[in-house]
TORVO-898322 format. One record per residue (C-alpha): residue in three letters; z, x, y. Coordinates in Angstrom, 1 decimal, always signed. Layout:
BEGIN
ALA:Z:X:Y
...
//
This chain:
BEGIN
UNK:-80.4:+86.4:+26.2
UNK:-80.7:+89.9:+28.4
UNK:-84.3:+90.0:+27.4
UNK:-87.2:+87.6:+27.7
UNK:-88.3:+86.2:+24.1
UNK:-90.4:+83.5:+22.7
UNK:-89.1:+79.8:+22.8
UNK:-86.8:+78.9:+20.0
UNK:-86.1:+82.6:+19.0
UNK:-82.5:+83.9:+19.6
UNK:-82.3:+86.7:+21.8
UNK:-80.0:+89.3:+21.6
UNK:-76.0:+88.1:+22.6
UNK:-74.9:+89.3:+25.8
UNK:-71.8:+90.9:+26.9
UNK:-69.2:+89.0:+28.7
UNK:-69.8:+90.7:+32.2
UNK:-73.3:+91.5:+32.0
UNK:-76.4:+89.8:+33.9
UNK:-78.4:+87.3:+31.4
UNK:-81.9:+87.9:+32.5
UNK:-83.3:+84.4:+29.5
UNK:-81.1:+81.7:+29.9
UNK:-82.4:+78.4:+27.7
UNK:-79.5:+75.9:+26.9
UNK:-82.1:+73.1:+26.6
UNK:-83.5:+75.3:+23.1
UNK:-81.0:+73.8:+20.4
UNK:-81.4:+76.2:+18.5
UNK:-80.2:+79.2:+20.8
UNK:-77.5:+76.6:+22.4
UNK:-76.1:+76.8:+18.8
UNK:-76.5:+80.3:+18.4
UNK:-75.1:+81.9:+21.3
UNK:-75.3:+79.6:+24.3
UNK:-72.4:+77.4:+23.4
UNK:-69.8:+80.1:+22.8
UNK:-71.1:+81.9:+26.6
UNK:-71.4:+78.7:+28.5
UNK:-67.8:+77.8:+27.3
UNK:-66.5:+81.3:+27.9
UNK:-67.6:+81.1:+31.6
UNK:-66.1:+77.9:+31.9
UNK:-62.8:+78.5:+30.8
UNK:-62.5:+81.4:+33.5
UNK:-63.8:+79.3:+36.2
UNK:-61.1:+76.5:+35.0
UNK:-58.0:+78.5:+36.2
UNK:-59.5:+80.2:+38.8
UNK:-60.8:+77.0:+40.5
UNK:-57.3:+75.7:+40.0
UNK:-55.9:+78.5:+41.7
UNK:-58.6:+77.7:+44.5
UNK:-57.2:+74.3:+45.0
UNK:-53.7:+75.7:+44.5
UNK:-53.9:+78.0:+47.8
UNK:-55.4:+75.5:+49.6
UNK:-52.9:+72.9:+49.5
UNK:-50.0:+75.0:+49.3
UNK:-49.2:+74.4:+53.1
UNK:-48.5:+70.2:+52.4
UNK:-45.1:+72.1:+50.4
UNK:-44.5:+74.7:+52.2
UNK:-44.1:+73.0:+55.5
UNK:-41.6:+70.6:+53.6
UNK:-39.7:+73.8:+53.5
UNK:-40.1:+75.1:+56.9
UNK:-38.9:+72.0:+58.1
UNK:-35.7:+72.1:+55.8
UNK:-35.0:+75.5:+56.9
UNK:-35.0:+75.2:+60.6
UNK:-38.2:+77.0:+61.5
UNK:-38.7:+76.0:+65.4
UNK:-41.7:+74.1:+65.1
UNK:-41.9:+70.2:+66.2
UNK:-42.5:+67.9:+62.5
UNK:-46.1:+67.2:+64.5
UNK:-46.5:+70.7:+64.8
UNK:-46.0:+71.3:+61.1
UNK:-48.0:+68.7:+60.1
UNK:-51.3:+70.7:+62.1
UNK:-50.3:+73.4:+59.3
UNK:-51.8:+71.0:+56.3
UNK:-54.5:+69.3:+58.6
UNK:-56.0:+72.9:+59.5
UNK:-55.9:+74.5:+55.5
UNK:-57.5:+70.9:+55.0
UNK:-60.7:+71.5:+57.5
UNK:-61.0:+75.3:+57.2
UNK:-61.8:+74.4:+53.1
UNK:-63.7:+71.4:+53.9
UNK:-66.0:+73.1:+56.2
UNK:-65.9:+76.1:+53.7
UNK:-67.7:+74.3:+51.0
UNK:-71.0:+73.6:+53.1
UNK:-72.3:+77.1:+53.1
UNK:-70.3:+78.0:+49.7
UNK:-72.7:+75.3:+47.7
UNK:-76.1:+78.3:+48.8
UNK:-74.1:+81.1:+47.2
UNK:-74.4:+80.8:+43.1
UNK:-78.0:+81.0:+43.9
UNK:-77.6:+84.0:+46.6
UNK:-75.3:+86.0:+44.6
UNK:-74.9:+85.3:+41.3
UNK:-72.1:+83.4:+39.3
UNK:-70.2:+86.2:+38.1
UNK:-70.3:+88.0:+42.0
UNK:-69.8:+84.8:+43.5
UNK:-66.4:+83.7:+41.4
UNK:-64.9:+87.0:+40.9
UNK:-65.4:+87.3:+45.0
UNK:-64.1:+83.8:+46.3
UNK:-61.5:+84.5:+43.5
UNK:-60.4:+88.1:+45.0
UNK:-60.4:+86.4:+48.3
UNK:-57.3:+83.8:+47.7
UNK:-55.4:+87.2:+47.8
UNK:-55.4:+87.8:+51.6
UNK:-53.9:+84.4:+52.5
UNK:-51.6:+84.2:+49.7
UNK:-49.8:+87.8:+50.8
UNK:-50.6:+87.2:+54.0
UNK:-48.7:+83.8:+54.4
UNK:-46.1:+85.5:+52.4
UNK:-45.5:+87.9:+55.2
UNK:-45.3:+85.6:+57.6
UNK:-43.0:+83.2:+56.3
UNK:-40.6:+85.9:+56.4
UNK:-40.6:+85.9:+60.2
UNK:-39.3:+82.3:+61.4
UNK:-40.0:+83.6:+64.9
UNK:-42.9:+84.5:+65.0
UNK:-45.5:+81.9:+67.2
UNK:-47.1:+78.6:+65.8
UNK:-50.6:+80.7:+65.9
UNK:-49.9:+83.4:+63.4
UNK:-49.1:+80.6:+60.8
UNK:-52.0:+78.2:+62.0
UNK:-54.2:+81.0:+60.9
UNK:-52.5:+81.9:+57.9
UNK:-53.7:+78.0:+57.2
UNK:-57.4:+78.6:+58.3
UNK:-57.7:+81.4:+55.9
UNK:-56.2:+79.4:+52.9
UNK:-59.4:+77.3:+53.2
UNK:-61.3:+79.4:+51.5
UNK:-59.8:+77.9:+48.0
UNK:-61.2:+74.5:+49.7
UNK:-64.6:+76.3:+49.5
UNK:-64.6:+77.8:+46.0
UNK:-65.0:+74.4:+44.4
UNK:-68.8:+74.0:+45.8
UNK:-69.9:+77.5:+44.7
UNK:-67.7:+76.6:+41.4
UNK:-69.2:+73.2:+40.3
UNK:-72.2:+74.8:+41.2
UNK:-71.9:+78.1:+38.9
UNK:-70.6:+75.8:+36.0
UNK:-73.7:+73.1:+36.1
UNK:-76.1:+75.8:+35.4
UNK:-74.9:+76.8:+32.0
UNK:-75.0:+73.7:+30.3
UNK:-77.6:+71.6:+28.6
UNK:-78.2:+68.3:+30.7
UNK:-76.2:+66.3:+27.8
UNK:-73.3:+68.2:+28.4
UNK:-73.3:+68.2:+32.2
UNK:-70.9:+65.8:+32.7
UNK:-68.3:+66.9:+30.2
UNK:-68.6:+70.5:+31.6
UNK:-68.3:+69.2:+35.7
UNK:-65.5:+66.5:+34.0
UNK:-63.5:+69.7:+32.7
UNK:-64.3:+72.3:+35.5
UNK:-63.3:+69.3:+38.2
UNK:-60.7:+67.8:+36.9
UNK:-58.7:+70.8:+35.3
UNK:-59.3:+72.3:+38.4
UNK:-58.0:+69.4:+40.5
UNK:-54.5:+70.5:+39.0
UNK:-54.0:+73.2:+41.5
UNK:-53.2:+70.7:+43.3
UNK:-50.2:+69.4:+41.0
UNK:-49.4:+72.9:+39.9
UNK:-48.7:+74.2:+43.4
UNK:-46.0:+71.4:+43.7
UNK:-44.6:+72.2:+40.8
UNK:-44.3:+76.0:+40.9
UNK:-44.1:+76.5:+44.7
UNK:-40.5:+74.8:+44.7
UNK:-39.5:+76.4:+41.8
UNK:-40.5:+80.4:+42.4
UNK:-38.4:+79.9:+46.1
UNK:-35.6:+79.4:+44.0
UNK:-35.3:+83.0:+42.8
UNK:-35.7:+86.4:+44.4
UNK:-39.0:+86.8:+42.3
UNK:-40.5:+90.2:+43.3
UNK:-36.6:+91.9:+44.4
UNK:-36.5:+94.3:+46.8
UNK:-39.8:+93.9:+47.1
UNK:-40.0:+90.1:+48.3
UNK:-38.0:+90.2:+51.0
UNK:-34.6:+88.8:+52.0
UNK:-33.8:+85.2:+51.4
UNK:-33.1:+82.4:+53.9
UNK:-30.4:+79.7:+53.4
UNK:-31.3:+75.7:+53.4
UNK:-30.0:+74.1:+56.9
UNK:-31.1:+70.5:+55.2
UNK:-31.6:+69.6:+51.4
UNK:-35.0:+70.9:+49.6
UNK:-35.3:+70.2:+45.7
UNK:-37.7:+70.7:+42.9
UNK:-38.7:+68.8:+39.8
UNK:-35.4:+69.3:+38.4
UNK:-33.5:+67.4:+41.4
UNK:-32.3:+68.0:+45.0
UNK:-31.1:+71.3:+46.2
UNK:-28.3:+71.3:+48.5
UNK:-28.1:+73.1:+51.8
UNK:-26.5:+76.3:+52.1
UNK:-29.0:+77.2:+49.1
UNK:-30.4:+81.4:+49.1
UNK:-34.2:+80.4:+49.5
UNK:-37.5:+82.7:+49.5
UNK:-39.6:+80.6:+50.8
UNK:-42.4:+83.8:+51.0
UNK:-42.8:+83.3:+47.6
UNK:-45.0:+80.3:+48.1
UNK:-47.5:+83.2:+49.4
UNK:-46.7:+85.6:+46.9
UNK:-46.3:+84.0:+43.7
UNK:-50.0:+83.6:+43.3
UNK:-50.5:+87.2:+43.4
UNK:-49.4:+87.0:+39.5
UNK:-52.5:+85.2:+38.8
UNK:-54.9:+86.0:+41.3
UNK:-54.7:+89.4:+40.5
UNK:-55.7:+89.2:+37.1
UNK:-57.8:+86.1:+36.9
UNK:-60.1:+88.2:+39.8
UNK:-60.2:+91.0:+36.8
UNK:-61.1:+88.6:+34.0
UNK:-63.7:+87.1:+36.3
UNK:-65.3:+90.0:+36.6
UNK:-65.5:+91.5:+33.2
UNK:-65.6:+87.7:+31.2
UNK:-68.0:+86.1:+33.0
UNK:-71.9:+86.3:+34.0
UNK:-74.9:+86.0:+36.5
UNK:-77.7:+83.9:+35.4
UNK:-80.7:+85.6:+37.0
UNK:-82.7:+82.6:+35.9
UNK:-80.7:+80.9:+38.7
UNK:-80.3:+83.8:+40.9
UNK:-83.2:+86.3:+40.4
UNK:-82.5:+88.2:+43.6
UNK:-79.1:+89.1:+43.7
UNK:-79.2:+92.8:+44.3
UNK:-76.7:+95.4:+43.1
UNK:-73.0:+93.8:+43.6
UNK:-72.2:+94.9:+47.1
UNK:-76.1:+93.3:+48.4
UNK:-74.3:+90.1:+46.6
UNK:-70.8:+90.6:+47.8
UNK:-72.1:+91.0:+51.7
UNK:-74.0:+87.5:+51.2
UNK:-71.1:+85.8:+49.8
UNK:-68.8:+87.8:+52.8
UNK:-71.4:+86.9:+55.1
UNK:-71.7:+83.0:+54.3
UNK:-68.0:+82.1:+54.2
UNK:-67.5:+84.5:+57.8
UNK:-70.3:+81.8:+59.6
UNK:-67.8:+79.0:+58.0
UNK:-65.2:+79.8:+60.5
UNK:-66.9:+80.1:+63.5
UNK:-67.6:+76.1:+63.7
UNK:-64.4:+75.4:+62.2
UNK:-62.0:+78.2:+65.1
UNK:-64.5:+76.7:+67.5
UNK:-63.7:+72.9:+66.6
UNK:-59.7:+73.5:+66.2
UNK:-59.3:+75.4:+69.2
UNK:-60.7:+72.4:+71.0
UNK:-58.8:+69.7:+69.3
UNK:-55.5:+71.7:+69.3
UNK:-53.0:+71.2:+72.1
UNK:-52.4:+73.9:+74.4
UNK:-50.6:+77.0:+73.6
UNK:-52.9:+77.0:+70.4
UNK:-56.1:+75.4:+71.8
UNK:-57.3:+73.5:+74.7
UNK:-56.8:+69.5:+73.3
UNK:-59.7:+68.3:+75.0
UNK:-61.4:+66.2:+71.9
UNK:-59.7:+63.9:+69.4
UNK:-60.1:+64.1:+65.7
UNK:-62.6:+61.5:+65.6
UNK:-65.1:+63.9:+68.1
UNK:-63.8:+67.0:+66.6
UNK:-64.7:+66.5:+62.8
UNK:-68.4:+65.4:+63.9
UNK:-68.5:+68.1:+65.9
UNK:-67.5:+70.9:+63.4
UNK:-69.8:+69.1:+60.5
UNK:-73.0:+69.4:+62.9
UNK:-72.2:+72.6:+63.8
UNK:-71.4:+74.2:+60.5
UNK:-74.7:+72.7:+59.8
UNK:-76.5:+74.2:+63.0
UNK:-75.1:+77.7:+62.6
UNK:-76.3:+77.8:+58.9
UNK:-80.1:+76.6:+59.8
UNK:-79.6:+79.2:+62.9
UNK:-78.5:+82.2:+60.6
UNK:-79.9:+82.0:+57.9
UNK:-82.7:+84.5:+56.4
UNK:-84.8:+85.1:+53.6
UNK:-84.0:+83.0:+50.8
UNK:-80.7:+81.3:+52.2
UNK:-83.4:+79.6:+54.8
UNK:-85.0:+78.3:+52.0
UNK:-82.3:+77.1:+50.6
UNK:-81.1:+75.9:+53.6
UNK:-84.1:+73.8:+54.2
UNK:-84.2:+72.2:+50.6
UNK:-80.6:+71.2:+51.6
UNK:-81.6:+69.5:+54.9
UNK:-84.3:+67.6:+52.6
UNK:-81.2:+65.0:+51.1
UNK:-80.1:+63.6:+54.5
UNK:-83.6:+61.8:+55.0
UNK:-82.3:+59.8:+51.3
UNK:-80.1:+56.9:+52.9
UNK:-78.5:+57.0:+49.5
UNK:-76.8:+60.3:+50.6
UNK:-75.3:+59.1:+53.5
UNK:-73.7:+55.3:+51.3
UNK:-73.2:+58.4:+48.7
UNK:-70.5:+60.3:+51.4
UNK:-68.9:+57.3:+52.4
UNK:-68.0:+55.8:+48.7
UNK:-66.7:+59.6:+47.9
UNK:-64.6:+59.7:+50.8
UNK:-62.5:+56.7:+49.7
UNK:-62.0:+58.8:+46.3
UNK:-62.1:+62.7:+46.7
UNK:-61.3:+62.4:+50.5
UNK:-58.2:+59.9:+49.5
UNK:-56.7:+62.1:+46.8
UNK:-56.9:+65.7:+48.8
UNK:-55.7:+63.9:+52.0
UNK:-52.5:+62.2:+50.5
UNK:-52.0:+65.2:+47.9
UNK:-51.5:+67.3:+51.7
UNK:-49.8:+64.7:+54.0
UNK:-47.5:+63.3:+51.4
UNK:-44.7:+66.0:+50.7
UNK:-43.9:+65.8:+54.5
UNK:-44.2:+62.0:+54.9
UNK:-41.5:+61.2:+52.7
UNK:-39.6:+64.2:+54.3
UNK:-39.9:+62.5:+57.4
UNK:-39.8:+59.0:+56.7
UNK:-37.0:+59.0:+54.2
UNK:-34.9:+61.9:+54.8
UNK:-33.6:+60.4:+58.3
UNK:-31.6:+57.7:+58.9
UNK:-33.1:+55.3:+61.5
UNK:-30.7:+54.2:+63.4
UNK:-30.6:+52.4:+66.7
UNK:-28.6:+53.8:+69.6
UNK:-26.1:+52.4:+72.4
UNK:-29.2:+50.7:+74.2
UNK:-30.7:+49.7:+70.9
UNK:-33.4:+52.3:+71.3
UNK:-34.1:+53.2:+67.3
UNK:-33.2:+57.2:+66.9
UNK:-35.1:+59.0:+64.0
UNK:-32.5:+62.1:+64.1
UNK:-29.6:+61.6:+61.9
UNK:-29.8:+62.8:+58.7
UNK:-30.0:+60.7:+55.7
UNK:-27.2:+61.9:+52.5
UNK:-29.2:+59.9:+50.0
UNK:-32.6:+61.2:+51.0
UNK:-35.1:+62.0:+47.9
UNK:-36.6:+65.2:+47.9
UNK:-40.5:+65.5:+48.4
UNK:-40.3:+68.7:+46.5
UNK:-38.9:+66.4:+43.3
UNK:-41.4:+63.9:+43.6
UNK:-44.7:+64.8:+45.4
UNK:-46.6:+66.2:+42.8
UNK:-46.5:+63.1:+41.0
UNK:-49.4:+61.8:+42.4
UNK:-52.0:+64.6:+42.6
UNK:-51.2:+65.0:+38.9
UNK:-52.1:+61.3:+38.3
UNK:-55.4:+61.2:+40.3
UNK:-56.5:+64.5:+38.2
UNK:-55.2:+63.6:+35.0
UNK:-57.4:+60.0:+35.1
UNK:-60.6:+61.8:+36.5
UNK:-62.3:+62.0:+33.2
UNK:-61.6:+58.7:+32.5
UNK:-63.0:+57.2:+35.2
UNK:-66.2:+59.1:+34.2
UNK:-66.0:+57.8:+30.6
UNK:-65.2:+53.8:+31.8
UNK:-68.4:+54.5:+34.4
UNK:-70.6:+55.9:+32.1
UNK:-69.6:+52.5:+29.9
UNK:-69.7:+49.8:+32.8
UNK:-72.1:+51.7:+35.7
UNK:-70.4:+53.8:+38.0
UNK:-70.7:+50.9:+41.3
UNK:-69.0:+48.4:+39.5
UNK:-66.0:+50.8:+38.8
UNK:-66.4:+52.2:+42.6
UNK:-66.0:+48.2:+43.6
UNK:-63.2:+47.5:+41.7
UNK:-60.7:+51.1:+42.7
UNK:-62.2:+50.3:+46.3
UNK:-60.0:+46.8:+46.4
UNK:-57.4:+47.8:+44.5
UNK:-57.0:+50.7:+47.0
UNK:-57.4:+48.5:+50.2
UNK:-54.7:+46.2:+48.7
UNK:-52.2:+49.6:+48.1
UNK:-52.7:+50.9:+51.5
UNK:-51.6:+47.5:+53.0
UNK:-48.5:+47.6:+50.7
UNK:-47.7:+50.9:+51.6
UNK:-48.0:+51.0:+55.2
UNK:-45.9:+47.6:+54.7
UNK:-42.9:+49.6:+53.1
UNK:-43.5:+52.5:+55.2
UNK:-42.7:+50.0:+58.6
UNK:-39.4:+48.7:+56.7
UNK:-38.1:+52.2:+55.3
UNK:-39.1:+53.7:+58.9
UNK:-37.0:+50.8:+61.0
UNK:-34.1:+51.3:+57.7
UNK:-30.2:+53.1:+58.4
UNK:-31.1:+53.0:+54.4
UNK:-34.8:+54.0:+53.8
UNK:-34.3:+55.2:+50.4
UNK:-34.2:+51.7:+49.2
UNK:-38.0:+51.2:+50.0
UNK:-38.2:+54.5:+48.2
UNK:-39.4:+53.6:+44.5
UNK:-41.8:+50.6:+45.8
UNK:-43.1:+53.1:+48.1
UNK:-44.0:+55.9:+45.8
UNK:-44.4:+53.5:+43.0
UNK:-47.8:+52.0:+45.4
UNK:-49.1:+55.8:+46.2
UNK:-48.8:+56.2:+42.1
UNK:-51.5:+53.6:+42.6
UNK:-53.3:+55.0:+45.5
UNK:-54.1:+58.3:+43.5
UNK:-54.7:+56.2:+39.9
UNK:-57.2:+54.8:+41.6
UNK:-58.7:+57.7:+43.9
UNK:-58.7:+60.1:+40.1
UNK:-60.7:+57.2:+38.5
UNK:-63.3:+56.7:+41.7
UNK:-63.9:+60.2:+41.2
UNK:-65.4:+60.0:+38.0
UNK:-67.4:+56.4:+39.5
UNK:-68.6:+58.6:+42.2
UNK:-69.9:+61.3:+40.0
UNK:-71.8:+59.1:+37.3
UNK:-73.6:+57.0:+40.4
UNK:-74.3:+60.5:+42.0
UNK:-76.4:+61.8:+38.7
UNK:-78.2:+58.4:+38.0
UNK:-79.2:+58.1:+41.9
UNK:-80.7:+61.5:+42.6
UNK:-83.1:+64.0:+40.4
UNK:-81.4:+67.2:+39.0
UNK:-83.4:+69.4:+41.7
UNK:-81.2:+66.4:+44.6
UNK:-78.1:+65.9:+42.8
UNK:-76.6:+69.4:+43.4
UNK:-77.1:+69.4:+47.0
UNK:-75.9:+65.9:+47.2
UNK:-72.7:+66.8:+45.1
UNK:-72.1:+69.6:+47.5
UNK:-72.8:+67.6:+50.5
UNK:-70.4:+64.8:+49.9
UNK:-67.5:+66.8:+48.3
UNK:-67.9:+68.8:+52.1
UNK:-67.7:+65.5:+54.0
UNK:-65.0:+64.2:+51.8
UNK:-62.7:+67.3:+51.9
UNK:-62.0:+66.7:+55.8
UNK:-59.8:+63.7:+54.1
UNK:-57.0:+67.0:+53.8
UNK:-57.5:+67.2:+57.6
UNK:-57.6:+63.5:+58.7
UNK:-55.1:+62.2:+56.5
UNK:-51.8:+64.5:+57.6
UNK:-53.2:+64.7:+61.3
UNK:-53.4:+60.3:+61.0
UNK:-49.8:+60.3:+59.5
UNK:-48.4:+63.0:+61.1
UNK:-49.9:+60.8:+64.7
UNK:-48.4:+57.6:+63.8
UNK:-45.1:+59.0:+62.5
UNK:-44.4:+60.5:+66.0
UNK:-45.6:+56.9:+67.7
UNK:-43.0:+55.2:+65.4
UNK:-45.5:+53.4:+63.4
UNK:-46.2:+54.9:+60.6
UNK:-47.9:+51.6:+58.7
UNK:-50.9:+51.7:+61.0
UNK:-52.3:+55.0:+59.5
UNK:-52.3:+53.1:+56.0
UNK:-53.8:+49.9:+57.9
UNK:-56.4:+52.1:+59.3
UNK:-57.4:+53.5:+55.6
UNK:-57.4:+50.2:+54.4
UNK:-59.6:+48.8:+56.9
UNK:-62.2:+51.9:+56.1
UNK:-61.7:+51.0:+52.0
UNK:-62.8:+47.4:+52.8
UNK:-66.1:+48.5:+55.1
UNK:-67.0:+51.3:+51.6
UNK:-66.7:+47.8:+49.6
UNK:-69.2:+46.0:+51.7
UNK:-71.3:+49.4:+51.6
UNK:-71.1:+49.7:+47.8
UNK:-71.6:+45.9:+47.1
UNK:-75.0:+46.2:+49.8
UNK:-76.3:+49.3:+48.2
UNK:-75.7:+49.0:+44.6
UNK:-74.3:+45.2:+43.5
UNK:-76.0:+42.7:+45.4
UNK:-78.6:+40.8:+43.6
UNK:-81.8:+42.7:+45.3
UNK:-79.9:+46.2:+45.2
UNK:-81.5:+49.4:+45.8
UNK:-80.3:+50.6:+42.6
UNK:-78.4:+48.5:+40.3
UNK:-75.0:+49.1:+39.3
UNK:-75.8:+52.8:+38.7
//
């Protein structure tokens, strides 16, 4: 496949690394050949490297669980702007990121965005080493981490052009879903490797628990040696050479990207693209962020429109050459009012799972690890400490591993039953949970003995993510039966931008209604929004005279 030759003839096999210059996975005969083994090859190196992606960029929902048990002198609503920032940074991060497989080339593109976890991971590192240092220097550390909220755009994207149309859902299942594991992988390791002194001398000196942290084995008691820089560091062990095996395993397609240039022309795109990301998203946060950080003049609800139209503005405004092609082709979709039902019915999945994977590790720190208690006057005190508290670090990655692990099913139960219905059915069931929820978050949060509501309470979010995992899959099927091939990638990219600002809204929504002492009005609110996507879904796609039946 490096040289042109007639249909049905087998080229030559690349080399892992090189550029493919004939690319036919629609020919049988050279998808048998040599296509199936090089498709596969690419996508098994984009698998953990997407997971590390995901992994980076949720790492803050744990590690200010940690900060927190440590003592670090930051307010719990000031922590929680750690998770909501990582959360918009990647969401914002994937508009541009869905241009660059075309721009610069698969292999360029991964073995980049892959390279580029590096600087946040070592840099957050650093940082948590210094508890004194000022909110900002951590708030940025969080910006940067978005960029593993980007890579899945450019990933999907990369991964969708090596396989034959019959096989594009499998492959998007595996790169997705796998991927989505980062998620549940960072809460597994991240509490483990601040156990040890992993890099010695190297890593810095420990810190010592002021309240309980834990891990999957159990609760860790205070007084406990901790390196919490390892949450930063650890991933250097596989960023490091996953980058390298990027880079010499994978390839460009320069069917799909003819114009890539030599790898620095492609590596300034790709550096270039992700830079105009931040603008909108600094320019948004240091609005909506109160004062030392920002000026706090705009809510959430003005801020998140804002950053979307802007990210969207600045692209259209910088681009040149072929990325203002591109860009215009994108701006084709939003004329399609199926791409705007599309976004909202995606949010309730994708934008539920990344939003309560971030804001749940420090919601049951909160809510359960103190004692509420009312004082002389009867005034209810959220400050003493709770003995019997569960650990978030024990328990929180329960549910991002649910919601991932389920994803492919949902895509095999849509492809069986019509990905609305299946939409319909998760969207009730997850209006009914969030009621629940906020239900047992009231009575735990008014509770001298919260962990009591504890199982029910994570026993409904187990639901919450079930259901989230399978909408995924209903979202995707309804998303390829909807749009042509040429609509469906810019669609894909579209929603899964939109829905990602679910890792912003969520913690910010939680963190808000935490500090007003009600927490079960930030589930009310969700489930108020699930029941408006039901009407939208049952409109568009279920009703007797339906745009487009039961796709």
């Amino acid at each position: 496949m490096t040289t042109n030759s007639r249909a049905g003839t087998p080229p030559a096999t690349p080399a892992a690394g090189s550029d493919i210059a004939d690319w036919r996975p629609e020919d049988e005969q050279i998808w048998e050949s040599t296509g199936k083994k090089i498709a596969y090859r690419n996508l098994w190196i984009s698998v953990p490297a997407l997971l590390c992606g995901f992994a980076v960029w949720g790492m803050w929902g744990i590690i200010t669980v940690q900060m927190l048990n440590l003592g670090f002198p930051f307010a719990k609503e000031e922590l929680f702007t750690l998770t909501a920032i990582a959360g918009i940074a990647g969401a914002t991060m994937r508009i541009p990121a869905s241009f660059l497989i075309r721009l610069a080339g698969g292999r360029n593109t991964i073995f980049l965005t892959t390279a580029m976890l590096l600087a946040p991971a070592i840099g957050t590192g650093i940082a948590l080493q210094h508890p004194e240092w000022p909110l900002w220097v951590f708030q940025l550390m969080a910006l940067w981490s978005g960029v593993g909220g980007g890579n899945f755009a450019s990933s999907m994207s990369n991964i969708s052009t090596f396989f034959p149309k019959k096989l594009q859902g499998t492959a998007l299942g595996l790169n997705a879903g796998l991927g989505n594991f980062g998620v549940t992988t960072m809460q597994i390791v991240i509490p483990l490797v601040m156990t040890v002194g992993l890099f010695g001398a190297f890593g810095g000196e420990s810190m010592v628990l002021v309240k309980d942290s834990g891990w999957i084995g159990g609760k860790i008691l205070a007084g406990t040696p901790t390196w919490i820089q390892n949450a930063g560091f650890a991933w250097v062990l596989s960023l490091v050479p996953l980058s390298i095996l990027c880079w010499f395993g994978m390839n460009n397609l320069k069917t799909v990207s003819p114009n890539t240039g030599n790898p620095m022309v492609a590596f300034s795109k790709i550096t270039y693209l992700y830079t105009l990301a931040f603008v909108p998203a600094i320019f948004m946060l240091w609005l909506y962020l109160p004062a030392p950080t920002g000026l706090g003049v705009l809510s959430m609800w003005v801020a998140i429109p804002l950053d979307i139209i802007l990210a969207l503005l600045v692209m259209k405004v910088a681009a040149f050459g072929e990325m203002k092609e591109g860009v215009t082709k994108q701006f084709a979709i939003f004329k399609n009012k199926h791409t705007w039902s599309m976004t909202a019915l995606y949010i309730v999945t994708f934008g539920s799972f990344i939003g309560f994977s971030m804001a749940l590790p420090l919601a049951i720190t909160v809510i359960f690890g103190t004692s509420h208690v009312p004082d002389a006057t009867g005034v209810m005190q959220h400050t003493l400490k709770n003995p019997n508290a569960p650990s978030a670090l024990t328990y929180a990655w329960i549910g991002p591993f649910v919601g991932a692990a389920v994803r492919p099913l949902g895509g095999w139960i849509s492809d069986k039953l019509g990905g609305s219905i299946v939409t319909q059915v998760i969207s009730i069931v997850m209006a009914i949970a969030s009621v629940a929820v906020g239900y047992v978050m009231m009575q735990a949060y008014g509770s001298a003995t919260p962990e009591e509501y504890f199982p029910m309470f994570l026993g409904l979010f187990m639901v919450l993510f079930f259901a989230s995992g399978i909408g995924n899959g209903s979202t995707f099927r309804t998303i390829g039966v909807i749009f042509d091939r040429t609509q469906a990638g810019p669609v894909l990219g579209w929603t899964s931008a939109v829905a990602a600002y679910g890792a912003f809204i969520a913690p910010v929504v939680i963190g808000e209604q935490i500090k007003a002492g009600t927490p079960e009005l930030a589930m009310y609110g969700f489930a108020i929004f699930y029941a408006i996507c039901i009407v939208l879904n049952w409109w568009f796609y279920l009703r007797g005279n339906a745009y487009v039946k039961n796709p």
